[in-house]
N, C-alpha and C positions, 0 to 999 in steps of 0.2 A: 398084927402088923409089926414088923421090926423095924425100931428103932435105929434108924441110921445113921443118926449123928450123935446119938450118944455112946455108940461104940469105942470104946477103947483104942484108940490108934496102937497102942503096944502091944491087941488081946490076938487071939488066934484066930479069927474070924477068916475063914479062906478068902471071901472077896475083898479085905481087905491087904491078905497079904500081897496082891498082886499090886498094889502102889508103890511107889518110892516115895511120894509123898502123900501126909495128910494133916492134914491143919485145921481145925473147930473155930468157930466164933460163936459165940450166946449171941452175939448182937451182930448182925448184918450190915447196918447202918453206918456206922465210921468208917465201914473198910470200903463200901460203894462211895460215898460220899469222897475218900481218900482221892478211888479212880477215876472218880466225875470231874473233881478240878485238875485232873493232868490231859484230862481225853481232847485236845486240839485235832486228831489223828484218828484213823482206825484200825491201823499198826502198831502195837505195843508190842516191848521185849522183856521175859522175866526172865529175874536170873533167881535162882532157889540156892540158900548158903545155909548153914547151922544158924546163920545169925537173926535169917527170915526171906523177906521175899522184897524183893527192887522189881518195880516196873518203870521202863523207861520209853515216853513216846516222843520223835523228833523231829523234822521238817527240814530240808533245806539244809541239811550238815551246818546248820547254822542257829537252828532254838532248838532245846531240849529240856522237855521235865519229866522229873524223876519223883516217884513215891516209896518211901520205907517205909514197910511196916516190919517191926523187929517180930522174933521169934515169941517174945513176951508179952506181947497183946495178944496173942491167942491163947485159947484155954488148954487148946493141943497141939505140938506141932513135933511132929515126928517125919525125920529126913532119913531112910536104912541106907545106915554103910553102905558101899561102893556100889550103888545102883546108879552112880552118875552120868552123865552125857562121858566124861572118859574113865575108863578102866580105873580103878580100884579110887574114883575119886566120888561124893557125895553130893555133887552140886548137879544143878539140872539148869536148862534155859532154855527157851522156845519164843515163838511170837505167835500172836493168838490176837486175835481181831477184839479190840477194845467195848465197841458198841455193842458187839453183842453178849458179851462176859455182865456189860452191866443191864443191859434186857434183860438178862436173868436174873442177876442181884436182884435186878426191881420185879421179879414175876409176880408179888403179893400186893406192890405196888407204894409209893410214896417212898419207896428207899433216895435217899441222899438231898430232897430238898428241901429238908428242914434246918433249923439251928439245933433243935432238940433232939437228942437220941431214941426218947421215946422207946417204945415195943417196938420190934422189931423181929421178922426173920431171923432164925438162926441160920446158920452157915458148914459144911464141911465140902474144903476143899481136898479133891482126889488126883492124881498125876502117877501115872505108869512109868514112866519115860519116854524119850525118843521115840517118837510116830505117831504117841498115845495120845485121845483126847483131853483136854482139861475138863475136869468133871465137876461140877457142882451139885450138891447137895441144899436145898433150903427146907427149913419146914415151920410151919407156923400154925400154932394149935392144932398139930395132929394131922394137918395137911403137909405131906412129900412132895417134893418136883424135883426132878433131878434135870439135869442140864449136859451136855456133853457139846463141845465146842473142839471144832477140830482146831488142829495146833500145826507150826512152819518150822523147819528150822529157823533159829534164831539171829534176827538180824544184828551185822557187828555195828554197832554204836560206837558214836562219837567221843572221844575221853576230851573232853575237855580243860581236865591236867591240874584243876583246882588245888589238888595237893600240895604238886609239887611248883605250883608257881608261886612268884614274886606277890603278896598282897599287898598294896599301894593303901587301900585303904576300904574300912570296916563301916558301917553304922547299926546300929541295932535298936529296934524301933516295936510298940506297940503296932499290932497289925493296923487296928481301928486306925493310930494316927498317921499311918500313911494310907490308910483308905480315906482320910478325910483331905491329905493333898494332892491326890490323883483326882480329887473332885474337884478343885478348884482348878483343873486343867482344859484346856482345849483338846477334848478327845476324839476331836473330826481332823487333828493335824496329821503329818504325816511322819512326822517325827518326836523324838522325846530325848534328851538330853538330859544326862545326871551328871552333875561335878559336885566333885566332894573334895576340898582342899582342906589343910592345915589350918589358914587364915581364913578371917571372916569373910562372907556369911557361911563356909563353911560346908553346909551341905545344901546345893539346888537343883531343883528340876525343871525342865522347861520346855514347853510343846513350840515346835515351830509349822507356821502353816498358811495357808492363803490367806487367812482374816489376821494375820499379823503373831507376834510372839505372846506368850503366857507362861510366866515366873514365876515359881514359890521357891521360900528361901528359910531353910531353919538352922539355925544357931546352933551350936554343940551345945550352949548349954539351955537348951530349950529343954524343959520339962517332959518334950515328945520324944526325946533321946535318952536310951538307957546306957549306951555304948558308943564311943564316937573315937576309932583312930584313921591317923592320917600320918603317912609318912613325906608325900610328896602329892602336886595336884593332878584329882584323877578325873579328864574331862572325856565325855564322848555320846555317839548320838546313835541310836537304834531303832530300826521302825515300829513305829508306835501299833502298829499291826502284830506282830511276834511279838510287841510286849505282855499285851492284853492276855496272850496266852499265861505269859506269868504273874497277872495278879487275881486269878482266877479265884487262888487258893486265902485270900484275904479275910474274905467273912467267914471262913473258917477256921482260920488258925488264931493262935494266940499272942503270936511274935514273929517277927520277921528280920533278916540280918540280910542289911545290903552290903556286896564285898566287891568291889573295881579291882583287876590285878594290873601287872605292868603295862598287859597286852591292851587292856580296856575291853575286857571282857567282862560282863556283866552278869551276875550271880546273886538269887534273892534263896533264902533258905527259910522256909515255912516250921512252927514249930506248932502242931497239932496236938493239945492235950485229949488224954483218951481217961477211960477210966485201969486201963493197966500200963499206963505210961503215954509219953511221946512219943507221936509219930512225926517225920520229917520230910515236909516236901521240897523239892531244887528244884531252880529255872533256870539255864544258863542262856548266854544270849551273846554272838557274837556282834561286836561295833560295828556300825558304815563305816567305810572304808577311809570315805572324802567327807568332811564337812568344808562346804563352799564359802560359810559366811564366818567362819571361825575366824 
């Protein structure tokens, strides 16, 4: 039997030359896991760069999360010169139906719902270009499956401009301790409310809803804060429905950075330790428009 995921992405292997892309994992597991806490959707968009691979799933031009995995969490990741979506450029992007990319991650089964990494599946992913299917490769003690998912062109997503905007203001938090004040919430409300000002209390959250309102309120210099700026007060209110989408990624990650800009847009950045670095997940989330009782 040949080995197909131990092949050399640089080697002369015919059926590999015909990829533009191919990329190794030993481990299966973090990178299902990665696409499990973004999957709200079953529209995902990836863009393929030198630097790795961005998958973005959206709703309503209004939530959007985003998964990176850098080129350096893989054991191989080889992108050939000018095979890109345009002429003499290297990058590639497609959309490709999410649920079932991870049906196949999981074809051995138990991929992404543990805390532990554990055995796992190995992985090589395959990509031709433009038309071509997304190929996977798993195999696990000597058992092969290959997978072949057909692919779209690629939908144009949302920029949500995080760059280049105004940041009004930051916090940066232990995942767990803001998994333990989403728990003291009223999470049947219909709304949720984050203000982060300069002045005390500084940083709160707050569900509003039929059985009435529910507060929590932490100090900058609360022990649960690793990082806390504030230029000006950043107040606003989003439904608690699209939020959920973004704290999916909580009991997985190891830190999380909430950032409010001028606009009141709302943005949590996920920092997933791996065993060959960080990976980072985004939520962006546009404000209600109106708050009535403000």
């Amino acid at each position: 039997m040949v080995d197909l995921l131990s092949m050399s992405a640089g080697g002369d292997d015919g059926m590999d030359r015909q990829y533009a892309l191919i990329a190794r994992l030993e481990n299966v597991k973090i990178f299902a896991q990665l696409l499990k806490s973004i999957h709200f959707r079953e529209r995902s968009t990836w863009y393929i760069t030198s630097n790795g691979i961005k998958v973005t799933v959206e709703d309503a031009k209004c939530v959007q999360t985003n998964a990176f995995v850098k080129a350096e969490i893989f054991q191989e990741f080889l992108l050939r010169p000018g095979r890109g979506d345009v002429e003499g450029s290297d990058d590639l992007s497609f959309s490709v139906n999410l649920g079932v990319v991870l049906e196949c991650l999981n074809m051995f089964g138990g991929v992404g719902g543990g805390e532990s990494l554990g055995a796992a599946p190995s992985l090589k992913i395959c990509y031709a270009g433009y038309g071509h299917p997304f190929v996977l490769y798993l195999e696990e003690q000597g058992v092969i499956t290959d997978c072949q998912v057909k692919t779209k062109e690629a939908e144009e997503c949302l920029d949500f401009n995080f760059a280049n905007a105004k940041i009004t203001s930051k916090v940066i938090m232990n995942s767990d301790y803001l998994k333990e004040v989403f728990s003291e919430l009223d999470t049947s409300s219909e709304y949720i409310e984050f203000c982060i000002s300069p002045t005390a209390p500084h940083y709160q959250i707050r569900t509003i809803g039929p059985a009435g309102d529910c507060n929590v309120a932490v100090p900058s210099s609360s022990d649960m804060v690793e990082l806390f700026t504030s230029t000006s007060t950043s107040s606003a209110r989003y439904k608690l429905a699209m939020l959920r989408h973004g704290i999916k990624p909580l009991g997985l990650s190891e830190k999380v950075s909430i950032r409010m800009d001028e606009r009141d847009f709302l943005c949590l950045q996920y920092m997933v330790r791996t065993d060959d670095g960080p990976a980072f997940l985004e939520f962006y989330c546009a404000p209600e428009e109106e708050l009535p009782d403000r």
